[in-house]
C-alpha positions as CSV (number, residue, x, y, z in Angstrom):
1,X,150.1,88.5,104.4
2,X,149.0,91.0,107.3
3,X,148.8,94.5,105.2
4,X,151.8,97.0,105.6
5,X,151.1,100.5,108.1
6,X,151.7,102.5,104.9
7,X,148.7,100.6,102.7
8,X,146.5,100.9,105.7
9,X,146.9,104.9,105.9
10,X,146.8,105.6,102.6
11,X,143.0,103.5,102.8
12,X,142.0,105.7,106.2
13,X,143.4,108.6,104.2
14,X,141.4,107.9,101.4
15,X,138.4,106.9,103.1
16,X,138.1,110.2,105.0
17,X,139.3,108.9,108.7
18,X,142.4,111.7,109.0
19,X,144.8,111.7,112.3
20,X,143.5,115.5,112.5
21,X,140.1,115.7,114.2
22,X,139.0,118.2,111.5
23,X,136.7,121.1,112.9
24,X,134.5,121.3,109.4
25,X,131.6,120.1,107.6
26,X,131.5,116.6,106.5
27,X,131.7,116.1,103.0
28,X,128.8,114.0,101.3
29,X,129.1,112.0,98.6
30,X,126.6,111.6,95.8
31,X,123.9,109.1,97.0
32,X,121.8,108.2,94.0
33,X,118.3,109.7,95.8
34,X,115.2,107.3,95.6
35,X,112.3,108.7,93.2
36,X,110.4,111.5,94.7
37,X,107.3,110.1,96.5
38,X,104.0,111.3,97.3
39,X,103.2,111.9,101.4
40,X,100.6,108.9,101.3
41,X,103.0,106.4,99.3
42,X,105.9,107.3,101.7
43,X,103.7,106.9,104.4
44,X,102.2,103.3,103.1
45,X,105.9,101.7,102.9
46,X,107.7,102.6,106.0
47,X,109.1,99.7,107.7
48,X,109.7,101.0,111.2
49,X,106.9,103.4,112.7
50,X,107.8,105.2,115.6
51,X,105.0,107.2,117.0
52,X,106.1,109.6,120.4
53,X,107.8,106.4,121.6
54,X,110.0,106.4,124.7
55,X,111.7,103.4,126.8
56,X,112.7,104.5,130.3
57,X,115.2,102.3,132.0
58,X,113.2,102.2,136.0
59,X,113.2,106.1,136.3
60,X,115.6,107.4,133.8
61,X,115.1,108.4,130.2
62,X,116.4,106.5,127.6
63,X,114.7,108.0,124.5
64,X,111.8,110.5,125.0
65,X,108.8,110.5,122.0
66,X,110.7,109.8,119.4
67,X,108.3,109.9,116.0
68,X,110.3,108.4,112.7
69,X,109.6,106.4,109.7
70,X,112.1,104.2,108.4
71,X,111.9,103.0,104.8
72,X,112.3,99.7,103.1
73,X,115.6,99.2,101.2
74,X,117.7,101.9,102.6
75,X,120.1,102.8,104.7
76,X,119.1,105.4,107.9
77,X,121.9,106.5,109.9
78,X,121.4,107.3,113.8
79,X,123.9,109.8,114.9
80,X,124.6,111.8,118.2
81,X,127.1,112.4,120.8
82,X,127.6,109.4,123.6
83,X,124.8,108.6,125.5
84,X,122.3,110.6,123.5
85,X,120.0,107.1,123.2
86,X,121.2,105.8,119.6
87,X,121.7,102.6,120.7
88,X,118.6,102.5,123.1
89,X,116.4,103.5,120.2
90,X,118.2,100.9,117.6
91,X,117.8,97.9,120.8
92,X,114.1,99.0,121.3
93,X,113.0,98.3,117.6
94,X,114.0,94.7,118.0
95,X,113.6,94.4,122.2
96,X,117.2,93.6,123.3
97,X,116.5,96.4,126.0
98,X,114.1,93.5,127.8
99,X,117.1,92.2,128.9
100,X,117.8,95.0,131.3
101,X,116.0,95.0,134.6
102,X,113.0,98.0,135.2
103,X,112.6,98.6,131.4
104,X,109.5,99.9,130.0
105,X,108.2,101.4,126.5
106,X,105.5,104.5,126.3
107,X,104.4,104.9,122.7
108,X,104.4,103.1,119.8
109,X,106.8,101.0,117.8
110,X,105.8,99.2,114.7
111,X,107.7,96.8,111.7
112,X,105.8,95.9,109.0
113,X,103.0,97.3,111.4
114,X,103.0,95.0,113.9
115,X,103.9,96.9,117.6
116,X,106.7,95.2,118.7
117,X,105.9,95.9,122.5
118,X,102.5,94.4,122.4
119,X,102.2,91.7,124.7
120,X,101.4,88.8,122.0
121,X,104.7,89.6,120.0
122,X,106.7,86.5,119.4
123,X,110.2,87.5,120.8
124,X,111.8,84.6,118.5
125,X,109.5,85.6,115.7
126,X,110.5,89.5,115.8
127,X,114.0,89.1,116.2
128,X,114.1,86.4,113.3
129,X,112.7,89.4,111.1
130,X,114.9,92.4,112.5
131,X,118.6,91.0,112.9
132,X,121.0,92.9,114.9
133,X,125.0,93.5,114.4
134,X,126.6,94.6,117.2
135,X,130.0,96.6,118.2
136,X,132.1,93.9,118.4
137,X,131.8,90.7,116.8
138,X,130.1,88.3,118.6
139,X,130.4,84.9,116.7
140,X,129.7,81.5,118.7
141,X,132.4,79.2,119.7
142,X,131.2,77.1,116.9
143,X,132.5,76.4,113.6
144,X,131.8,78.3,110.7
145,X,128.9,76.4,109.2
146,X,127.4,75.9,112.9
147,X,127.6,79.8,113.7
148,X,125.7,80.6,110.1
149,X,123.3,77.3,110.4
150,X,122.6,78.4,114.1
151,X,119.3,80.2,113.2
152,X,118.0,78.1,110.6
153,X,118.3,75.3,112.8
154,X,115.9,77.3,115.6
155,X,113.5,77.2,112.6
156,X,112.7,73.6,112.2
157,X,115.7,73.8,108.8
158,X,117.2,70.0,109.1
159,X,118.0,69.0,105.9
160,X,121.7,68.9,105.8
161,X,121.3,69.8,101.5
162,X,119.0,73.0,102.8
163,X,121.3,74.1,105.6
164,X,124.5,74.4,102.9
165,X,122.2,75.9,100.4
166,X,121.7,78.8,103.1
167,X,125.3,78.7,104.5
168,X,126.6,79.3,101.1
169,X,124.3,81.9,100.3
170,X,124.5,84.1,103.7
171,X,128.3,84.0,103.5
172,X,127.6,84.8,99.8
173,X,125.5,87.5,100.6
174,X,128.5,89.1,103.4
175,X,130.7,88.5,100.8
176,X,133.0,85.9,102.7
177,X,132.2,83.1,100.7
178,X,135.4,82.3,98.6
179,X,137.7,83.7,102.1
180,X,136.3,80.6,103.9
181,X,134.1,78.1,101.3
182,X,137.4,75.5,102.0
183,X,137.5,76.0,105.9
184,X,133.5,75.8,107.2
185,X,134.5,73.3,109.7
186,X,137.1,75.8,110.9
187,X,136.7,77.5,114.6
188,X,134.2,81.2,113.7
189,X,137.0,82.2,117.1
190,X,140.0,81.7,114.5
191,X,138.8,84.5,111.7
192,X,140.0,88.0,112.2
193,X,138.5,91.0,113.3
194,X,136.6,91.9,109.8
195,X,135.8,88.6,108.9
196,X,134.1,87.7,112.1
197,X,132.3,90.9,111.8
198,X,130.9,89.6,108.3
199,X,130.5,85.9,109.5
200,X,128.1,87.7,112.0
201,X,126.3,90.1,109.3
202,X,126.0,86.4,107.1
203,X,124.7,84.6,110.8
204,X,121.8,87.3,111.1
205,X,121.2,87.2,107.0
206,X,120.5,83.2,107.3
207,X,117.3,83.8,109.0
208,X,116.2,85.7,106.3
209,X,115.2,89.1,108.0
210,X,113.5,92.6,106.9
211,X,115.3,94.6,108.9
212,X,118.7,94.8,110.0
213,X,120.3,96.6,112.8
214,X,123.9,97.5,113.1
215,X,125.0,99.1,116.6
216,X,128.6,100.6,115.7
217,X,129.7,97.8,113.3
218,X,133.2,99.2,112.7
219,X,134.4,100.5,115.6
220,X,136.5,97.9,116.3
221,X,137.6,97.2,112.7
222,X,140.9,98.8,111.2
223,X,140.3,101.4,107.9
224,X,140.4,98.0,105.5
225,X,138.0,96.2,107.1
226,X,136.0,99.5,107.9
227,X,135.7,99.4,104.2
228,X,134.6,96.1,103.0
229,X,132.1,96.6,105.7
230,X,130.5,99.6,104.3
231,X,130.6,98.3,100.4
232,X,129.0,95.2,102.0
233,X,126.0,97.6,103.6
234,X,125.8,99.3,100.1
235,X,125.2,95.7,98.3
236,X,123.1,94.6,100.8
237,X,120.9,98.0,101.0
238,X,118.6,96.9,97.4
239,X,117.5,93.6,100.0
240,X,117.2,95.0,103.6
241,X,116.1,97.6,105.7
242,X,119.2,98.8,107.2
243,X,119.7,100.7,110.3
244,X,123.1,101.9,111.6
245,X,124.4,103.8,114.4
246,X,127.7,105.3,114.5
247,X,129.9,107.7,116.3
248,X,131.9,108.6,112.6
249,X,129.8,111.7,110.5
250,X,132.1,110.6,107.5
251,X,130.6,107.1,107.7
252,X,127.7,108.3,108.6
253,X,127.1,110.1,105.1
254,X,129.1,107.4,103.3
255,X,126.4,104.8,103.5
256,X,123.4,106.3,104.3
257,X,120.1,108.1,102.4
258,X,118.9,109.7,106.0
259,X,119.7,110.3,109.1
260,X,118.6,110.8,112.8
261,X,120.4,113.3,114.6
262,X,119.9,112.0,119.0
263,X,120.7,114.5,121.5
264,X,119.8,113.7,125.2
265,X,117.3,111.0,124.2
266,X,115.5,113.2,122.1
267,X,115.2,113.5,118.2
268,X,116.4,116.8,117.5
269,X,116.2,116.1,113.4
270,X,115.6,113.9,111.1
271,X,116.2,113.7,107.0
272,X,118.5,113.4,104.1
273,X,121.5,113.0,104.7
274,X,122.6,115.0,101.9
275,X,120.5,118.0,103.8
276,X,121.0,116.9,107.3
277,X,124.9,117.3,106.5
278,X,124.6,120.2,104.2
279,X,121.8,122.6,105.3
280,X,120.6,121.5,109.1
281,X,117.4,122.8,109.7
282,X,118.5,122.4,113.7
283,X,121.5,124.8,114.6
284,X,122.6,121.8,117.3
285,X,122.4,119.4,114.6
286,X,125.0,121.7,112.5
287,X,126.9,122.4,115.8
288,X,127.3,118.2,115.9
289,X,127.8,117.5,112.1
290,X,130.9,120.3,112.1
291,X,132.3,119.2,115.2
292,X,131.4,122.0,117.6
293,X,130.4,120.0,120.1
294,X,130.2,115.9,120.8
């Protein structure tokens, strides 16, 4: 039974997404903080190393010496007004940018210290290991199973027994298991909005990554499905590496431990999100984070 206009507002309203485009400091909830490291252990476990990297698309900037570590089992949030290179920095770390004509990287770009733009990388390989989620969903005109069995299958998995085993497990994992366990032969095209959206987080789960990249996952999702989206990111966090861009500062310090504050291309600041939201060290990054300006 589609939910009434009422329920749906008072789940916005509760979430934080008002009508009102407030003009004042995002609120920030209370994110239980990883233990205090030493410089040299935080160092040794970042993930993603980014080391004055930049990706020009022919002559234009995209992102200009950007220098971030991203750490395992957390959530980083990339912020910054349109067109500030979120989403050019978030495609670079798993090469979805080589699909645009004239691209090129400066720099360096590491997972699990590998540099992702050397020549010998294994494009299948890296993008096994570093799934993406993008804006809209994306699922294959395929049936349920075949859309979450698609990668598996890439990897030499043919065992019929194996491939349920990991069907089951990814759509346990994006929490749409018992929504769809009776209907896997079912059209992925027939789901709704929020459910394809998770059949695509359990699709990029089944190959088992480190990392995974979201690029505006609920933009296009109403407030309920906004917010089965987000607890899903919070299960999922104590597994994955998760990276996650977004236009909403509300979301933005819902789900994440630190964020990247991107202003034309650059990285203006980067830290807790507790502290990026609270006490900026950057006035443009308080200007952005209370709405003065973006």
């Amino acid at each position: 039974m589609p939910e009434k206009r009422g329920d749906m507002q008072a789940v916005a309203e509760d979430r934080g997404i008002k009508k009102s485009n407030i003009r004042t400091t995002v609120p920030v909830p209370n994110h239980k903080e990883p233990a205090t490291k030493s410089a040299q252990e935080v160092c040794d476990s970042a993930v993603i190393r980014s080391d004055r990297f930049c990706l020009y698309y022919g002559p234009k900037v995209g992102v200009k010496d950007i220098t971030m570590d991203i750490y395992p089992h957390s959530v980083t949030a990339i912020i910054g007004p349109s067109g500030c290179g979120k989403s050019t920095f978030l495609r670079s770390i798993n090469r979805m940018n080589d699909l645009i004509p004239h691209v090129r990287a400066e720099g360096r770009l590491a997972v699990d210290g590998h540099d992702v733009y050397h020549k010998r990388t294994n494009l299948v390989n890296l993008r096994q290991q570093v799934g993406m989620v993008f804006q809209k969903p994306n699922p294959f005109p395929k049936s349920i199973f075949d859309n979450i069995a698609y990668g598996p299958r890439l990897q030499g998995v043919r065992r019929r027994g194996e491939l349920q085993h990991i069907v089951e497990e990814s759509l346990k994992a994006a929490a749409l298991w018992k929504e769809v366990k009776d209907d896997l032969k079912k059209s992925a095209l027939a789901l709704s909005g929020g459910q394809q959206q998770r059949l695509c987080i359990a699709r990029a789960l089944a190959t088992k990554p480190r990392v995974l990249l979201m690029d505006e996952p609920c933009s296009a999702l109403d407030p309920i499905a906004t917010s089965r989206i987000e607890d899903l990111i919070g299960q999922l966090q104590s597994h994955y590496t998760i990276v996650i861009v977004t236009h909403n500062m509300q979301q933005a310090a819902r789900v994440s431990e630190r964020a990247a504050f991107f202003c034309l291309g650059e990285l203006i600041e980067y830290d807790r999100t507790s502290k990026i939201f609270s006490n900026p060290r950057h006035k443009q990054t308080e200007d952005y984070v209370t709405g003065r300006f973006g």
